[in-house]
N, CA, C and O atoms as a Maestro MAE file, in Angstrom:
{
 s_m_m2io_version
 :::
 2.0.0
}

f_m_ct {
 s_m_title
 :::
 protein
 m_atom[300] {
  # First column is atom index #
  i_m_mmod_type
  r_m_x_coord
  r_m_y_coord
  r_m_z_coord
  i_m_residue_number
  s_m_chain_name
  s_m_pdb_residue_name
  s_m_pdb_atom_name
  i_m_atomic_number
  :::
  1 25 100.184 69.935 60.615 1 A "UNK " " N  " 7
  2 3 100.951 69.156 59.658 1 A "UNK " " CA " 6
  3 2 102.100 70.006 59.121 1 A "UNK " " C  " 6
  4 15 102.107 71.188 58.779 1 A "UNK " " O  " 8
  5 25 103.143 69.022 59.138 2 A "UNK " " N  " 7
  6 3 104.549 70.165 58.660 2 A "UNK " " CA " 6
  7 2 104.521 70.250 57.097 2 A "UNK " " C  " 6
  8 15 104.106 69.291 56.447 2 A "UNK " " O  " 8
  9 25 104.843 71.092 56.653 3 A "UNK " " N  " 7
  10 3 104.753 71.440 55.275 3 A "UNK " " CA " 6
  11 2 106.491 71.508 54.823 3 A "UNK " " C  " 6
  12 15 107.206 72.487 55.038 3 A "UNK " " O  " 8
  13 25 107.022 69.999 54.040 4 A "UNK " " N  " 7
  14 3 108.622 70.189 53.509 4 A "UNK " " CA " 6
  15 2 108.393 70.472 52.350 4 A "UNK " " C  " 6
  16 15 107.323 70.681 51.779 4 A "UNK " " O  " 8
  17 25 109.857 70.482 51.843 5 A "UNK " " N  " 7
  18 3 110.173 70.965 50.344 5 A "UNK " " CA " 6
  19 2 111.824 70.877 50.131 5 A "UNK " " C  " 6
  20 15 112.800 71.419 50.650 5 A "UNK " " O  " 8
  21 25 111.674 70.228 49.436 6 A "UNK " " N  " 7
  22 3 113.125 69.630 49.319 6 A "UNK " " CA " 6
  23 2 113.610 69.929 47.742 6 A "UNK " " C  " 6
  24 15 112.984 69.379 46.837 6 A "UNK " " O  " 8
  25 25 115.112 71.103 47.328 7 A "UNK " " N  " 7
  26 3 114.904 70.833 46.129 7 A "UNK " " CA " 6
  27 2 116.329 69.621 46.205 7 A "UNK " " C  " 6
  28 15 116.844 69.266 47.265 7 A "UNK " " O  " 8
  29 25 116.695 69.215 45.032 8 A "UNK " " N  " 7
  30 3 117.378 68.341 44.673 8 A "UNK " " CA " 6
  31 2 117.599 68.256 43.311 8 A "UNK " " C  " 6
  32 15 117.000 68.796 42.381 8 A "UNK " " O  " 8
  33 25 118.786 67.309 43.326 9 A "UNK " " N  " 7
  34 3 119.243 66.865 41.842 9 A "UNK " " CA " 6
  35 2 119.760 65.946 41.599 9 A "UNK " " C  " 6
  36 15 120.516 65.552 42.487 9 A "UNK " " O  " 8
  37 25 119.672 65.009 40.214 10 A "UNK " " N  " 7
  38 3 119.747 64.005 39.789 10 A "UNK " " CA " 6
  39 2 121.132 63.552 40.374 10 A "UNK " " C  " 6
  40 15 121.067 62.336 40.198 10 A "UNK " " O  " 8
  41 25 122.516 63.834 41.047 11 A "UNK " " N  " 7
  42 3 123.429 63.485 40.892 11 A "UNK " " CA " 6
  43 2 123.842 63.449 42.925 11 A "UNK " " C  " 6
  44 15 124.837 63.078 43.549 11 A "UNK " " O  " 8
  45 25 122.374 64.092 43.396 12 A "UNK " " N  " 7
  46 3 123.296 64.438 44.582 12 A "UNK " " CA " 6
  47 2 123.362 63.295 45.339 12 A "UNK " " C  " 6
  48 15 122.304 62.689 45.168 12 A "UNK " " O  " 8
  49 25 124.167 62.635 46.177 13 A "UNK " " N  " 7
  50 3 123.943 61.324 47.264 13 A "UNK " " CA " 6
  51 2 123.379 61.952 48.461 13 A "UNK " " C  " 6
  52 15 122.726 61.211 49.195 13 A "UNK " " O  " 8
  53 25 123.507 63.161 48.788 14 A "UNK " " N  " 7
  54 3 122.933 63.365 50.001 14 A "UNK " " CA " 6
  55 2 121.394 63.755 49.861 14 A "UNK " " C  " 6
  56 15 120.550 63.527 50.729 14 A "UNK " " O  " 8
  57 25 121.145 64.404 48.584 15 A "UNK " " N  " 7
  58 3 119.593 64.395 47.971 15 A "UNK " " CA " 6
  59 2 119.032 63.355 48.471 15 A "UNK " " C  " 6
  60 15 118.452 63.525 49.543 15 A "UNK " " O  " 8
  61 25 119.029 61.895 47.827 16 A "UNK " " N  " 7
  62 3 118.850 60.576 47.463 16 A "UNK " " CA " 6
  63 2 119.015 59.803 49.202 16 A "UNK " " C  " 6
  64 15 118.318 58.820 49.451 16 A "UNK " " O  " 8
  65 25 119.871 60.300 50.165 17 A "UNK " " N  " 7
  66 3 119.820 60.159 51.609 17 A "UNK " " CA " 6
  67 2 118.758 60.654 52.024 17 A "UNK " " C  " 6
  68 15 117.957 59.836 52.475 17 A "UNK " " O  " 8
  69 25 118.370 62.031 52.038 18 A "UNK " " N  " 7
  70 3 117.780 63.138 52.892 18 A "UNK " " CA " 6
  71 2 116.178 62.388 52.536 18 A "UNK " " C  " 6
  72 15 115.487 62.107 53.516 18 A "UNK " " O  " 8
  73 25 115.608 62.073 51.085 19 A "UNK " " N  " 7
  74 3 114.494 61.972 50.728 19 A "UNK " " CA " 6
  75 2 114.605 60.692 51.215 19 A "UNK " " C  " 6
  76 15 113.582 60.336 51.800 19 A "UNK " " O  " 8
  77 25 115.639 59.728 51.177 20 A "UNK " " N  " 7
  78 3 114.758 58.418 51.795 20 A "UNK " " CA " 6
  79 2 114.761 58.266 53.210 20 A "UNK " " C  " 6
  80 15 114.174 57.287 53.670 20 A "UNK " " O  " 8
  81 25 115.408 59.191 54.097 21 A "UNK " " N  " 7
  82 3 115.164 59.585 55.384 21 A "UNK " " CA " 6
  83 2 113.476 60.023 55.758 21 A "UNK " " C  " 6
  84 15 112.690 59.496 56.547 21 A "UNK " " O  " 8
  85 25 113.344 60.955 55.032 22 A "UNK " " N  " 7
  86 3 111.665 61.614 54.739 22 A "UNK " " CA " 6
  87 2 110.992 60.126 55.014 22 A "UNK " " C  " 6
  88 15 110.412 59.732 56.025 22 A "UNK " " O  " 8
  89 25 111.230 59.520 53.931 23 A "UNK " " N  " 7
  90 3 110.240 58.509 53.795 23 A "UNK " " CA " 6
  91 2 109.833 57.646 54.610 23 A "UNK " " C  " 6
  92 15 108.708 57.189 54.818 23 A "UNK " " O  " 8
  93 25 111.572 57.298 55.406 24 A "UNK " " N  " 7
  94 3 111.408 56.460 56.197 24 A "UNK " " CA " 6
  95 2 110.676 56.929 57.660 24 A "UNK " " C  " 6
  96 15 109.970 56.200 58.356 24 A "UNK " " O  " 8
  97 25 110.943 57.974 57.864 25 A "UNK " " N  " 7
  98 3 109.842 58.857 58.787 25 A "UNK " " CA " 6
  99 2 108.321 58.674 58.589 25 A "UNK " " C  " 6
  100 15 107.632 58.333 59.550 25 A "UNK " " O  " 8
  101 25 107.972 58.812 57.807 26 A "UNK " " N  " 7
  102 3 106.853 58.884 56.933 26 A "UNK " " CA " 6
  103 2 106.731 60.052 56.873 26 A "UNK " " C  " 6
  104 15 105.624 60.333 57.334 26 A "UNK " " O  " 8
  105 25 107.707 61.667 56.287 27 A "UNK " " N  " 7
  106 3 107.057 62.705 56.300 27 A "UNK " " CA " 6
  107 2 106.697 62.681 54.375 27 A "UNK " " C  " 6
  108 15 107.371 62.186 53.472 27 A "UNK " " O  " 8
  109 25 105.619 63.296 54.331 28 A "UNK " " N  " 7
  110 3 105.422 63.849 52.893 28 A "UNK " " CA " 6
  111 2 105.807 65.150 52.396 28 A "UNK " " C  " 6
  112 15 105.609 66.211 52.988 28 A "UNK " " O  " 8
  113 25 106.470 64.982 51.075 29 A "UNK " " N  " 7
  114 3 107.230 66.296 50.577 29 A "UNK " " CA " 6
  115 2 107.002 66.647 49.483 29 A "UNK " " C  " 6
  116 15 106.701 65.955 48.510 29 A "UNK " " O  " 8
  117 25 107.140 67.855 49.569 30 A "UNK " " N  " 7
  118 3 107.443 67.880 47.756 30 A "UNK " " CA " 6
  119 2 108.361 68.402 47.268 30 A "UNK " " C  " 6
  120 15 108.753 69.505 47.647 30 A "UNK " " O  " 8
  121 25 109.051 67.564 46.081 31 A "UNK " " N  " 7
  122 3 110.346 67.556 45.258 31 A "UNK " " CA " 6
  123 2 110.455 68.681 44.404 31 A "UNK " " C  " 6
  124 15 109.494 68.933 43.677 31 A "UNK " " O  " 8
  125 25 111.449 69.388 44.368 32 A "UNK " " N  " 7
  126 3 112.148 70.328 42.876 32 A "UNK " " CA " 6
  127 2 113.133 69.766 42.824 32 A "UNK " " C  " 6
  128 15 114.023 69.853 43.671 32 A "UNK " " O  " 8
  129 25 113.173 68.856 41.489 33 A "UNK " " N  " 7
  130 3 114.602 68.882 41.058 33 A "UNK " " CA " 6
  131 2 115.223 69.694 39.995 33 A "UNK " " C  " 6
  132 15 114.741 69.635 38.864 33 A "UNK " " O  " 8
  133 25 115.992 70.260 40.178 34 A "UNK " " N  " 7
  134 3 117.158 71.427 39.481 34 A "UNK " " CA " 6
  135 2 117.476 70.235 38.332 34 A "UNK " " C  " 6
  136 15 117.352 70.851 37.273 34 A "UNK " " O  " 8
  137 25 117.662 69.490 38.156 35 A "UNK " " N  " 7
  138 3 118.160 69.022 37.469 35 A "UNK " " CA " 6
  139 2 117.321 68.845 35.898 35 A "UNK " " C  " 6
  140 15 117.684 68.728 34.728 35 A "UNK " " O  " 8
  141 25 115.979 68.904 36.644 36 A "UNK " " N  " 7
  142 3 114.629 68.522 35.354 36 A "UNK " " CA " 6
  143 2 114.327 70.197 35.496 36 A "UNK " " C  " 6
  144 15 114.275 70.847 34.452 36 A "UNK " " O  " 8
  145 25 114.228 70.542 36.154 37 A "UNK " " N  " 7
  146 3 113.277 72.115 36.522 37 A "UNK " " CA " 6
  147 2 114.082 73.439 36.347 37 A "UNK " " C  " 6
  148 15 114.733 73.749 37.344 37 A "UNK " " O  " 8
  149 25 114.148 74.072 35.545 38 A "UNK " " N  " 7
  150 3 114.778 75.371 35.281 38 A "UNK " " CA " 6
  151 2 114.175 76.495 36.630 38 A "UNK " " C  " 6
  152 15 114.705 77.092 37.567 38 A "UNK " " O  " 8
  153 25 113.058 76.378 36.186 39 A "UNK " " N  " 7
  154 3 112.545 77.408 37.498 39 A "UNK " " CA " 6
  155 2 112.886 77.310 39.030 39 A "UNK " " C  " 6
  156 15 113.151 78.169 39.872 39 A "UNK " " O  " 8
  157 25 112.749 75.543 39.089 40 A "UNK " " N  " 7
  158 3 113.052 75.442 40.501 40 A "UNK " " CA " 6
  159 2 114.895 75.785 40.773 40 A "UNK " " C  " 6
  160 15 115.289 76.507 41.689 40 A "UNK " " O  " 8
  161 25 115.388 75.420 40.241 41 A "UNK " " N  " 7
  162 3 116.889 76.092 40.415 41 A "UNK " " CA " 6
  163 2 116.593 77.278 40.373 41 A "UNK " " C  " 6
  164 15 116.785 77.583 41.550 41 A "UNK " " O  " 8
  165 25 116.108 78.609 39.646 42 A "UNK " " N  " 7
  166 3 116.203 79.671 39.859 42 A "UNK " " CA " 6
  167 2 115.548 80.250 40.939 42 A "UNK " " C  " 6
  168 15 115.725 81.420 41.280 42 A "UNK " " O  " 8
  169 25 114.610 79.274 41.626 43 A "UNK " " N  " 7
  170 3 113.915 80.095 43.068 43 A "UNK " " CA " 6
  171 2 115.401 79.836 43.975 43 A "UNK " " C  " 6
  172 15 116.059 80.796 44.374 43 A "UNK " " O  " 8
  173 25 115.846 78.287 44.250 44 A "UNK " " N  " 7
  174 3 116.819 77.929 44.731 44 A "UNK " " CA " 6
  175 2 117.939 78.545 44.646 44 A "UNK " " C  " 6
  176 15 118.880 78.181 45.351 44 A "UNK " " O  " 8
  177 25 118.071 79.712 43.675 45 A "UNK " " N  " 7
  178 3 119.476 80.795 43.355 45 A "UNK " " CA " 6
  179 2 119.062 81.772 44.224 45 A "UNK " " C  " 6
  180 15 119.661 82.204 45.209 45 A "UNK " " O  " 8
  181 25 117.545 82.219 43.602 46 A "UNK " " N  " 7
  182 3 116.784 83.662 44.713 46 A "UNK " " CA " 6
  183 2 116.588 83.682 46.152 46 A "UNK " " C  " 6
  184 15 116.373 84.636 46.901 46 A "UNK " " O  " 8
  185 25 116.720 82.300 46.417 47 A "UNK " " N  " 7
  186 3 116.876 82.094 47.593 47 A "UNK " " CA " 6
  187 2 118.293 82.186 48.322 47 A "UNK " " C  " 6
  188 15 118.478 82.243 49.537 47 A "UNK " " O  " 8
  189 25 119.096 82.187 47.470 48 A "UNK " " N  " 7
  190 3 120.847 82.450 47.824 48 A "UNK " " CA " 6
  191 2 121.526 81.230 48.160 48 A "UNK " " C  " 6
  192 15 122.581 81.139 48.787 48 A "UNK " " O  " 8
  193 25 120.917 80.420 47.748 49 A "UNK " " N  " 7
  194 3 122.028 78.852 47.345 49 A "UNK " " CA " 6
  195 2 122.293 78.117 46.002 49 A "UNK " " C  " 6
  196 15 121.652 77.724 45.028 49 A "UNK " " O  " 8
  197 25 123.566 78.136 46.454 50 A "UNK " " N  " 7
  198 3 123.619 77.504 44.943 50 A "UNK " " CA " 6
  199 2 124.395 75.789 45.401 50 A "UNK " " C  " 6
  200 15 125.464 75.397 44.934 50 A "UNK " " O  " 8
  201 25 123.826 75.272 46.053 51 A "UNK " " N  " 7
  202 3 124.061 73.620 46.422 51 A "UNK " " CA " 6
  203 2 122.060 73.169 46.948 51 A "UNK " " C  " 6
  204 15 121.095 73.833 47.326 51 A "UNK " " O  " 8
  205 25 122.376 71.468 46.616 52 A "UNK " " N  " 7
  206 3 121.526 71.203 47.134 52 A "UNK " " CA " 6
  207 2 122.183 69.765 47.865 52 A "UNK " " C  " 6
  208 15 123.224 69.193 47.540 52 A "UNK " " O  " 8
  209 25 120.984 69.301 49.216 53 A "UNK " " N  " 7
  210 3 119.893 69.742 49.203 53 A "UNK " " CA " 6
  211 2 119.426 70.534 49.649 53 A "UNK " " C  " 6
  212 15 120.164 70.740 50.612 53 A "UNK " " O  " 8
  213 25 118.308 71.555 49.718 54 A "UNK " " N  " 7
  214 3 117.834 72.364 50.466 54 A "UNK " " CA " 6
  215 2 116.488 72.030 50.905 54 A "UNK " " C  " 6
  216 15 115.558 72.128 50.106 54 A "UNK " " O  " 8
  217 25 116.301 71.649 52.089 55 A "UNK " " N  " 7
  218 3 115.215 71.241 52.966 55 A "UNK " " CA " 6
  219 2 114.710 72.533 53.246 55 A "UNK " " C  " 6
  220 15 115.508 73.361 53.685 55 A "UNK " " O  " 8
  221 25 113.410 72.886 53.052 56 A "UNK " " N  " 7
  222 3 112.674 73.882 53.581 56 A "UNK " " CA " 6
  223 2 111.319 73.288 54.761 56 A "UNK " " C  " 6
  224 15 110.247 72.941 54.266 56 A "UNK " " O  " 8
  225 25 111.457 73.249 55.811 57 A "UNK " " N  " 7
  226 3 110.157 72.541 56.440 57 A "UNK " " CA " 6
  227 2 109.570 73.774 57.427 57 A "UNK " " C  " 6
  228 15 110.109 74.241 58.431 57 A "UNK " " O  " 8
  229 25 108.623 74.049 56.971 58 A "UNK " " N  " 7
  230 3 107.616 75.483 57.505 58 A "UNK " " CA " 6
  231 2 108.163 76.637 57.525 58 A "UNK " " C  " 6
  232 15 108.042 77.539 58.355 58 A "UNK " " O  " 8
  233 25 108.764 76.583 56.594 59 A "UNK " " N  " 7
  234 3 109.668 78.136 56.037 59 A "UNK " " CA " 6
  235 2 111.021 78.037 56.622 59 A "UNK " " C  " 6
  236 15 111.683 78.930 56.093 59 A "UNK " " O  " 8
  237 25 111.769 77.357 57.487 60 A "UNK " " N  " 7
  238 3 112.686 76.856 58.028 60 A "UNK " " CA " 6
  239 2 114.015 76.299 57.012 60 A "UNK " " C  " 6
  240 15 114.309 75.188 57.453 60 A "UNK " " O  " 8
  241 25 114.824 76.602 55.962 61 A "UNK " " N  " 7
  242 3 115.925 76.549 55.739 61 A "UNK " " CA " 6
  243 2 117.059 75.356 56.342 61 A "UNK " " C  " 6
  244 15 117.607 75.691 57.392 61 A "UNK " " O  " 8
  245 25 117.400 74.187 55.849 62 A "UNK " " N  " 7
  246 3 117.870 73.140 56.422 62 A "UNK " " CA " 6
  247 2 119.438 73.006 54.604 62 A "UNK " " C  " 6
  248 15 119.376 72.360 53.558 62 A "UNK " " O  " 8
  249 25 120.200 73.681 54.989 63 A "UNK " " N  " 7
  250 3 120.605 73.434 54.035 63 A "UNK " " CA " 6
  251 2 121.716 72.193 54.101 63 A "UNK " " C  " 6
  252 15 122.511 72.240 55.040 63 A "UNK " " O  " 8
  253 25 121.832 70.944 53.040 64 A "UNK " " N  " 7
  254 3 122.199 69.592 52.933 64 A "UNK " " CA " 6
  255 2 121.924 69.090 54.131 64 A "UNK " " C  " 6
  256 15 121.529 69.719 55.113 64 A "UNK " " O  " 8
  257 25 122.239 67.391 54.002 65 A "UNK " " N  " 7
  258 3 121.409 66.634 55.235 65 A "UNK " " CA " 6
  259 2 121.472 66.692 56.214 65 A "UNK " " C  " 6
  260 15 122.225 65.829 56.663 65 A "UNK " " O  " 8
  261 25 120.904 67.522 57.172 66 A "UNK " " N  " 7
  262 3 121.490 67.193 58.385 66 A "UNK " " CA " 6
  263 2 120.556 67.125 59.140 66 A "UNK " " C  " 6
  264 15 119.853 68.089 59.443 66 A "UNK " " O  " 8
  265 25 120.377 65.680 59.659 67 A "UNK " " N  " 7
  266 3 119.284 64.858 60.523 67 A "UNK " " CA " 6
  267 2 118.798 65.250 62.048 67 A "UNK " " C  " 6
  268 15 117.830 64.942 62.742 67 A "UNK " " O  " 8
  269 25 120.017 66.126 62.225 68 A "UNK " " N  " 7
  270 3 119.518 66.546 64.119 68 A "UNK " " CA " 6
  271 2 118.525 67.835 63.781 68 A "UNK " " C  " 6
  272 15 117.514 68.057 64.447 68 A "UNK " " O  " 8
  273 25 118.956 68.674 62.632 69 A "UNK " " N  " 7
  274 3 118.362 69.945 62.331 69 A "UNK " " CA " 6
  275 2 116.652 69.146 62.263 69 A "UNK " " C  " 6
  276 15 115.724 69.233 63.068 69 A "UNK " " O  " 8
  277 25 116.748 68.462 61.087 70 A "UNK " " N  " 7
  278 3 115.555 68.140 60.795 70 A "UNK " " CA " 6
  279 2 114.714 67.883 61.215 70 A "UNK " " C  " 6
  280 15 113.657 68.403 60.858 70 A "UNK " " O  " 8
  281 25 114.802 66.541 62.606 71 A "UNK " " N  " 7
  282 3 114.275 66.229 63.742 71 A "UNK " " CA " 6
  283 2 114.024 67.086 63.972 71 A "UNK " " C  " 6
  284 15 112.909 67.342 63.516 71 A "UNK " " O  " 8
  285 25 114.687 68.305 64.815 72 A "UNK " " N  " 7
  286 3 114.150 69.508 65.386 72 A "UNK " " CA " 6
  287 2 113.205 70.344 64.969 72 A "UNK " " C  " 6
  288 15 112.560 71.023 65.767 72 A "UNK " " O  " 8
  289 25 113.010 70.389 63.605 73 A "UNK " " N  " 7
  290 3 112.189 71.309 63.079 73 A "UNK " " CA " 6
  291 2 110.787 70.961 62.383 73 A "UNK " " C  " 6
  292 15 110.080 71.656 61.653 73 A "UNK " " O  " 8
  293 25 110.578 69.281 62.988 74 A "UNK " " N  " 7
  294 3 109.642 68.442 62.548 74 A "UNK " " CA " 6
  295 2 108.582 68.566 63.700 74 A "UNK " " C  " 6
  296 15 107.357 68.619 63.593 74 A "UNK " " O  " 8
  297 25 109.434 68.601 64.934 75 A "UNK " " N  " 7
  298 3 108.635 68.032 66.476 75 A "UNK " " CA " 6
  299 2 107.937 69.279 66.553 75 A "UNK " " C  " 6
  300 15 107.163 69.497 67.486 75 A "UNK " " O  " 8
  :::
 }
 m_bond[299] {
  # First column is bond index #
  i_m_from
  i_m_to
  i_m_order
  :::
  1 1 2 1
  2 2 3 1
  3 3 4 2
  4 3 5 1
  5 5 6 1
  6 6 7 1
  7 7 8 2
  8 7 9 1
  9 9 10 1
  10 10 11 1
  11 11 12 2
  12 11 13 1
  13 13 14 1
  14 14 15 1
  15 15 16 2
  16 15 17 1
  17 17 18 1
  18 18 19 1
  19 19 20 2
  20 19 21 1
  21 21 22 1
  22 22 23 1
  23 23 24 2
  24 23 25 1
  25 25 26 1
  26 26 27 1
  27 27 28 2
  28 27 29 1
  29 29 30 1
  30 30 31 1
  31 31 32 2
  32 31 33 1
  33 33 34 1
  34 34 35 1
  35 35 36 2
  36 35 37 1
  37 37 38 1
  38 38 39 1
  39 39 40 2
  40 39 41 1
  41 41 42 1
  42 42 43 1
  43 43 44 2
  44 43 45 1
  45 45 46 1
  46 46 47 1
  47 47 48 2
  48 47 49 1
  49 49 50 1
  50 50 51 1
  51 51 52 2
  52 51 53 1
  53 53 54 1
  54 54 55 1
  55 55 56 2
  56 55 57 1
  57 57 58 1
  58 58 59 1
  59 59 60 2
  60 59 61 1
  61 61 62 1
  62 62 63 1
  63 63 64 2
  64 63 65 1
  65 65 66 1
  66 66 67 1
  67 67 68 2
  68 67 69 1
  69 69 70 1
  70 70 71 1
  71 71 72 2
  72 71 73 1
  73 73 74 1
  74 74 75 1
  75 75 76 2
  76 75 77 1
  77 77 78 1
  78 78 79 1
  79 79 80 2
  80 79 81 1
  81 81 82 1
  82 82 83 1
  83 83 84 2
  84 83 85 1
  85 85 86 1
  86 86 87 1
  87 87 88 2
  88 87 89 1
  89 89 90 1
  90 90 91 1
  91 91 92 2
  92 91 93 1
  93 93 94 1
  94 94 95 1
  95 95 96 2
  96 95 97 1
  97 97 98 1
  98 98 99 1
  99 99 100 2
  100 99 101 1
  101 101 102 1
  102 102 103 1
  103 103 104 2
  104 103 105 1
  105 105 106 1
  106 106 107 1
  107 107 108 2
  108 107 109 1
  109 109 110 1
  110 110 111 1
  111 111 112 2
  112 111 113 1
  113 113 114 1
  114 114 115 1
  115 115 116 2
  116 115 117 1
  117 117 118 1
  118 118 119 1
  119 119 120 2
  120 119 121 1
  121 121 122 1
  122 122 123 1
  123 123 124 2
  124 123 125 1
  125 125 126 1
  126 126 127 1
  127 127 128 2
  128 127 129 1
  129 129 130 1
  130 130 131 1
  131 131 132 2
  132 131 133 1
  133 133 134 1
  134 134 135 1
  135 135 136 2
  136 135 137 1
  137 137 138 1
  138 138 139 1
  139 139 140 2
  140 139 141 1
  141 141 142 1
  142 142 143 1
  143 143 144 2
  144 143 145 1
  145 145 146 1
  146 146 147 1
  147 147 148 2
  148 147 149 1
  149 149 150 1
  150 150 151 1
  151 151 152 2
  152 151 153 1
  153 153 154 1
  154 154 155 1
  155 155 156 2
  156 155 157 1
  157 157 158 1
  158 158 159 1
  159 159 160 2
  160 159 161 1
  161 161 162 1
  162 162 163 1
  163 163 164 2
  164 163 165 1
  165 165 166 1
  166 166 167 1
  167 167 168 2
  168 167 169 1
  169 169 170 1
  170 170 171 1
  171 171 172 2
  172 171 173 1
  173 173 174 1
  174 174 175 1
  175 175 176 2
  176 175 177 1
  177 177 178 1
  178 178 179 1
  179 179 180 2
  180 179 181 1
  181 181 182 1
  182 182 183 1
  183 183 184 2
  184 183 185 1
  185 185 186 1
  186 186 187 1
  187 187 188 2
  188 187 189 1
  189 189 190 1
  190 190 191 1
  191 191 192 2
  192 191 193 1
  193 193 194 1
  194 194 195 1
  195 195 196 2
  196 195 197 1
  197 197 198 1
  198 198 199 1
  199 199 200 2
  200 199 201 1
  201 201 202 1
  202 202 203 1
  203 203 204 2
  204 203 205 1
  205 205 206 1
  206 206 207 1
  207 207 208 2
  208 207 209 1
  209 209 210 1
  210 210 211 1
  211 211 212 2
  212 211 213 1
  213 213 214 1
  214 214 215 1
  215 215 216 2
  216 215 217 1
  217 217 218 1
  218 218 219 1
  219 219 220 2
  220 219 221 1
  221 221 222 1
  222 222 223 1
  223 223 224 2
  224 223 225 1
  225 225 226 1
  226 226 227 1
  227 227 228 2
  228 227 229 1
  229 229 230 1
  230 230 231 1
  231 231 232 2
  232 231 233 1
  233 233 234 1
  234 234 235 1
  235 235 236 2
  236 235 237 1
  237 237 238 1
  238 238 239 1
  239 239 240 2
  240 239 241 1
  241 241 242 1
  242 242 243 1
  243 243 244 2
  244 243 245 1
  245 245 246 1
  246 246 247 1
  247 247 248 2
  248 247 249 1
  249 249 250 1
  250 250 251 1
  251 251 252 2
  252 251 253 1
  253 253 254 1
  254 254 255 1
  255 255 256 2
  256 255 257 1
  257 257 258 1
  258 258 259 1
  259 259 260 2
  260 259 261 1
  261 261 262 1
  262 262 263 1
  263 263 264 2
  264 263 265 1
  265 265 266 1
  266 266 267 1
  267 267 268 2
  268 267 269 1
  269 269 270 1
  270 270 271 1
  271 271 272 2
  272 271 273 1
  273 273 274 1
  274 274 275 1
  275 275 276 2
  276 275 277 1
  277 277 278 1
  278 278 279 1
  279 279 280 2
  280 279 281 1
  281 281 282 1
  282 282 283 1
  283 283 284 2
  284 283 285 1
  285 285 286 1
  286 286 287 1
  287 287 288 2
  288 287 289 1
  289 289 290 1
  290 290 291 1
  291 291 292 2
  292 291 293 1
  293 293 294 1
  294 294 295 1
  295 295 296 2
  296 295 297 1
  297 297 298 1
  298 298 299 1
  299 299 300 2
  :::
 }
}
């Protein structure tokens, strides 16, 4: 089972794309939003980005939406 992690924020459109992509897949994730979460933005800084979204799927780095990456790192 793939293990995602998506952080996000209240304002992004490609956030709000990427997660209802997830869904429509049926993958299960779990959310940080920067926007509610102080901490989760600061892992998301320590991690050396400062945009979201940032897709993490099995330690794998997917930074904003991009659907061919994702596919790939699902199969």
């Amino acid at each position: 089972m793939n293990k995602v992690e998506i952080y996000s924020s209240d304002t992004c459109i490609n956030c709000i794309k990427a997660k209802e992509y997830l869904e429509e897949i049926e993958v299960n994730y779990i959310e940080y939003n920067i926007s509610r979460d102080l901490e989760a933005k600061r892992e998301l800084i320590s991690m050396g980005y400062m945009s979201v979204p940032l897709i993490v799927i099995n330690g794998e780095h997917v930074l904003g939406f991009d659907k061919k990456r994702i596919d790939d790192l699902l199969d």
